[in-house]
SENUSE-968721 format. One record per residue (C-alpha): residue number from 0; residue in three letters; y, x, z. Coordinates in nm, 4 decimals. Layout:
<pts>
pt pos:NUM&code:ala&yy:Y&xx:X&zz:Z
...
</pts>
This chain:
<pts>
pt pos:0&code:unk&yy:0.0000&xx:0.0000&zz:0.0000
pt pos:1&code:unk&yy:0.3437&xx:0.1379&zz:-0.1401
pt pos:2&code:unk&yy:0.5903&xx:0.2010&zz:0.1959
pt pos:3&code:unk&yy:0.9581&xx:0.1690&zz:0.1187
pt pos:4&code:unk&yy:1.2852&xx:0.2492&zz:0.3235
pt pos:5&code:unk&yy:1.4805&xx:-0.0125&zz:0.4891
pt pos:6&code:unk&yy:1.8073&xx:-0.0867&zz:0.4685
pt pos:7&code:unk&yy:2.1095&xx:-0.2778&zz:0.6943
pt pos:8&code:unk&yy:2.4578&xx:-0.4487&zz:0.6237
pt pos:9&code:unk&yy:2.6983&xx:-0.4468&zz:0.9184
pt pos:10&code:unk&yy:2.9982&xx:-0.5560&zz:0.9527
pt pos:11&code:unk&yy:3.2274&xx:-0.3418&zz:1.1304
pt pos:12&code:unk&yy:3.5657&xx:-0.4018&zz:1.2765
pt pos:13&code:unk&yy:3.7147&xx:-0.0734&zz:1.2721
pt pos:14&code:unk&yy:3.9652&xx:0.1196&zz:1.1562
pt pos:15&code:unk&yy:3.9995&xx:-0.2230&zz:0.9394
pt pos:16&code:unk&yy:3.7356&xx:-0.4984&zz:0.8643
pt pos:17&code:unk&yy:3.4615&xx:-0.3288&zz:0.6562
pt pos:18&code:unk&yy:3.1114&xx:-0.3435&zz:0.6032
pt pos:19&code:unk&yy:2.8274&xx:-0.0435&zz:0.6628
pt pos:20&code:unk&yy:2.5603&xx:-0.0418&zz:0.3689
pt pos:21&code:unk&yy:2.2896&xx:0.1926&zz:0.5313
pt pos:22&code:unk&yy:2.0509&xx:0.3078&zz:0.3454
pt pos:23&code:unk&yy:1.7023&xx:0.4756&zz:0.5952
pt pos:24&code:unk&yy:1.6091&xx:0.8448&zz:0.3932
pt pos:25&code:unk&yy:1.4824&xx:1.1769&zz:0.5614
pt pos:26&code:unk&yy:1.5270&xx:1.0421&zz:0.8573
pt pos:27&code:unk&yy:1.8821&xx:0.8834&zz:0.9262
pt pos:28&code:unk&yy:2.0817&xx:0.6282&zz:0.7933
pt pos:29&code:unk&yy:2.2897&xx:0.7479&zz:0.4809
pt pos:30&code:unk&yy:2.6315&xx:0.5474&zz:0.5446
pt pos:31&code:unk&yy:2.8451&xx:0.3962&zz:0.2672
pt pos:32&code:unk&yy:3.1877&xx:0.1962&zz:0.3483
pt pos:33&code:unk&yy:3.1853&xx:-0.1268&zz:0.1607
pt pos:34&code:unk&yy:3.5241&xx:-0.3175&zz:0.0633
pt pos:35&code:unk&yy:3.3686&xx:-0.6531&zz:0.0247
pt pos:36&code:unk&yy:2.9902&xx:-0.7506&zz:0.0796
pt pos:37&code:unk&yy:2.7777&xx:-0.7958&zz:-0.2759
pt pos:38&code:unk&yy:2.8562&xx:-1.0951&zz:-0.4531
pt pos:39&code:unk&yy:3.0343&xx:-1.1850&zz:-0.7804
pt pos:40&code:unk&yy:3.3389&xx:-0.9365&zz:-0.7542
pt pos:41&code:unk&yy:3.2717&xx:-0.5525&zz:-0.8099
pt pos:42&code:unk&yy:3.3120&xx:-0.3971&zz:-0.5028
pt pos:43&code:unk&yy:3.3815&xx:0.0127&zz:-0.3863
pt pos:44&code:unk&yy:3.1594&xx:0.1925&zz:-0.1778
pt pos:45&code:unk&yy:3.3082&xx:0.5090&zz:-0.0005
pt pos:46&code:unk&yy:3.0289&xx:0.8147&zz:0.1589
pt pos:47&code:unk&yy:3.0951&xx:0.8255&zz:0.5223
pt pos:48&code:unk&yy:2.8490&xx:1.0294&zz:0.7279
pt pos:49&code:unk&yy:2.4690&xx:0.9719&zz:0.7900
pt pos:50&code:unk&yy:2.4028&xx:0.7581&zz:1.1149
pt pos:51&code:unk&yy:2.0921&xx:0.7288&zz:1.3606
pt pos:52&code:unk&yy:1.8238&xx:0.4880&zz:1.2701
pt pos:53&code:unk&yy:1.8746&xx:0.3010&zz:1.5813
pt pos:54&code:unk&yy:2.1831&xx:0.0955&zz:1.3483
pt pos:55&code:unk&yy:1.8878&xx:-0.0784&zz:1.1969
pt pos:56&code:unk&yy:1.8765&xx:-0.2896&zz:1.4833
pt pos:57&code:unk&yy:2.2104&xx:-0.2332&zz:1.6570
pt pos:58&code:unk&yy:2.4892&xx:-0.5001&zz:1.7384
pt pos:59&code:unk&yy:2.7430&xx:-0.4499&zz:1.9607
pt pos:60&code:unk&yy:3.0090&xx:-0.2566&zz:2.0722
pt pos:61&code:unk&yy:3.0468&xx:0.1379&zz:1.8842
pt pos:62&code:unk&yy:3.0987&xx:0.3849&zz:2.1582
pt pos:63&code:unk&yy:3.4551&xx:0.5827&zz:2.2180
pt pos:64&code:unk&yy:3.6332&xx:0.2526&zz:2.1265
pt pos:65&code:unk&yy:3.5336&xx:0.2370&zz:1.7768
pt pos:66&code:unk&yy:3.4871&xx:-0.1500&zz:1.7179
pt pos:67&code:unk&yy:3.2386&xx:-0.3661&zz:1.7315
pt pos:68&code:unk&yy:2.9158&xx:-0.3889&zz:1.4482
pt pos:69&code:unk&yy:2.7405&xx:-0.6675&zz:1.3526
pt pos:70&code:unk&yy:2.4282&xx:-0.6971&zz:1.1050
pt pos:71&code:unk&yy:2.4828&xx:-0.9068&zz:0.8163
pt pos:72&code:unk&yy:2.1246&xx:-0.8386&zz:0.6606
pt pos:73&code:unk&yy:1.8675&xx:-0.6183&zz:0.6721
pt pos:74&code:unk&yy:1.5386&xx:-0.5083&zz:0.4785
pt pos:75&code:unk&yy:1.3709&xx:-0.2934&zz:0.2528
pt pos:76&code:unk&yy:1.4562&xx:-0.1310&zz:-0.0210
pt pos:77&code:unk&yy:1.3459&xx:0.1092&zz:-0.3214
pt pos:78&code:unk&yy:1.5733&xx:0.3851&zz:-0.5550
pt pos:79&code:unk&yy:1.5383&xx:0.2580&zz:-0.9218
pt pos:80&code:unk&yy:1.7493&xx:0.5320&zz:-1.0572
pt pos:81&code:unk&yy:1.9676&xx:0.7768&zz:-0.9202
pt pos:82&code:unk&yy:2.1406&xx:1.0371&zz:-1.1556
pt pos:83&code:unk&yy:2.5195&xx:1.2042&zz:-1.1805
pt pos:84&code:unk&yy:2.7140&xx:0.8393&zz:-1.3322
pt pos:85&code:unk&yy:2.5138&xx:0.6078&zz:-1.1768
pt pos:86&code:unk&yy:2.2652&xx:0.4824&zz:-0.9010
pt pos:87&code:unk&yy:2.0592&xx:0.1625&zz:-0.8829
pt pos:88&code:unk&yy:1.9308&xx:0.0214&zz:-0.5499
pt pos:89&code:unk&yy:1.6515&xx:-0.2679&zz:-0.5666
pt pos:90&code:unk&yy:1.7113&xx:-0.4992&zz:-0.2025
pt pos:91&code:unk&yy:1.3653&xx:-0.6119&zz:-0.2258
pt pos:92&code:unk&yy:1.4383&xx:-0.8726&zz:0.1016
pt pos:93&code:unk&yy:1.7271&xx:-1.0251&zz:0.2902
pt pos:94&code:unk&yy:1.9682&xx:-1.1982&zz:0.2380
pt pos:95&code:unk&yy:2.0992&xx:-0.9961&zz:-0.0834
pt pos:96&code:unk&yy:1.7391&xx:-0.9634&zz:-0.2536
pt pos:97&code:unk&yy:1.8773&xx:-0.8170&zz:-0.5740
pt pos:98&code:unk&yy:1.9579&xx:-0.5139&zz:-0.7615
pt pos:99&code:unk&yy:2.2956&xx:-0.2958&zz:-0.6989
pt pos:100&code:unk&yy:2.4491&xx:-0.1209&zz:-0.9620
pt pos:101&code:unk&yy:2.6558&xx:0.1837&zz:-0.8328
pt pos:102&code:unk&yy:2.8707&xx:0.3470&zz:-1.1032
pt pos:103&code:unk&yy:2.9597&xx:0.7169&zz:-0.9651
pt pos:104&code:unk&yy:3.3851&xx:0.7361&zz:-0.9534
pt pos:105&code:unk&yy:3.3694&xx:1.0792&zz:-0.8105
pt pos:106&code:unk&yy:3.1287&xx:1.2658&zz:-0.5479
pt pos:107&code:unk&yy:3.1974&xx:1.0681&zz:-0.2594
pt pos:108&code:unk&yy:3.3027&xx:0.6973&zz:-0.4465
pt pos:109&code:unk&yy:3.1155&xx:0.4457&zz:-0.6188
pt pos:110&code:unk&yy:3.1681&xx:0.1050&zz:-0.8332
pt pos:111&code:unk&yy:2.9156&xx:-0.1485&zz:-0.6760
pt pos:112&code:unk&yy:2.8027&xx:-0.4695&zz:-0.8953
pt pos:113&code:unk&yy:2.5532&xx:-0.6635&zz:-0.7586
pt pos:114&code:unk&yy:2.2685&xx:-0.8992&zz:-0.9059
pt pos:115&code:unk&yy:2.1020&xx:-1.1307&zz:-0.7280
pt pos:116&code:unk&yy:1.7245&xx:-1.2113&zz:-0.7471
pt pos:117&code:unk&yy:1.6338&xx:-1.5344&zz:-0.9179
</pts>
């Protein structure tokens, strides 16, 4: 039976309303800063650094007064493709079963367009 890596949405109240896509590989949670959640509208994901696995099942209050998370969805997920322009994500559960496409704007900054499972 295939394993694959799971993944979490929180929302996250600090420095402004944004949302945490965390994605589980090697061993932490590689961290991307999400505008908007997926939906219709293209949205921009910004690198911020890895996290501990324990945010897969966190909510609550961030310690050293850093807001407040909350999970939007969580699941599993698998890398369809992952090259120097672009990088597709399959969310094979949750909420936002689907496929993100992640155009590459520079190292650290990507386009997201989501499309959801029918």
């Amino acid at each position: 039976m295939k394993s694959f890596n799971r993944y979490v949405i929180l929302s996250h109240n600090h420095p402004t309303q944004h949302f945490d896509f965390m994605l589980e590989k090697e061993g932490v949670l590689e961290t991307w800063r999400l505008n908007l959640l997926p939906g219709n509208t293209p949205f921009l994901a910004e690198k911020i650094h890895d996290h501990r696995l324990e945010y897969l099942e966190y909510e609550g209050p961030v310690s050293n007064d850093r807001g407040v998370v909350k999970r939007m969805d969580r699941g599993n997920y698998e890398i369809i493709a992952d090259t120097e322009s672009f990088m597709i994500i399959q969310l094979l559960d949750g909420k936002y079963r689907g496929q993100i496409n992640f155009d590459r704007m520079g190292a650290e900054t990507l386009l997201g367009t989501f499309l959801a499972d029918q």
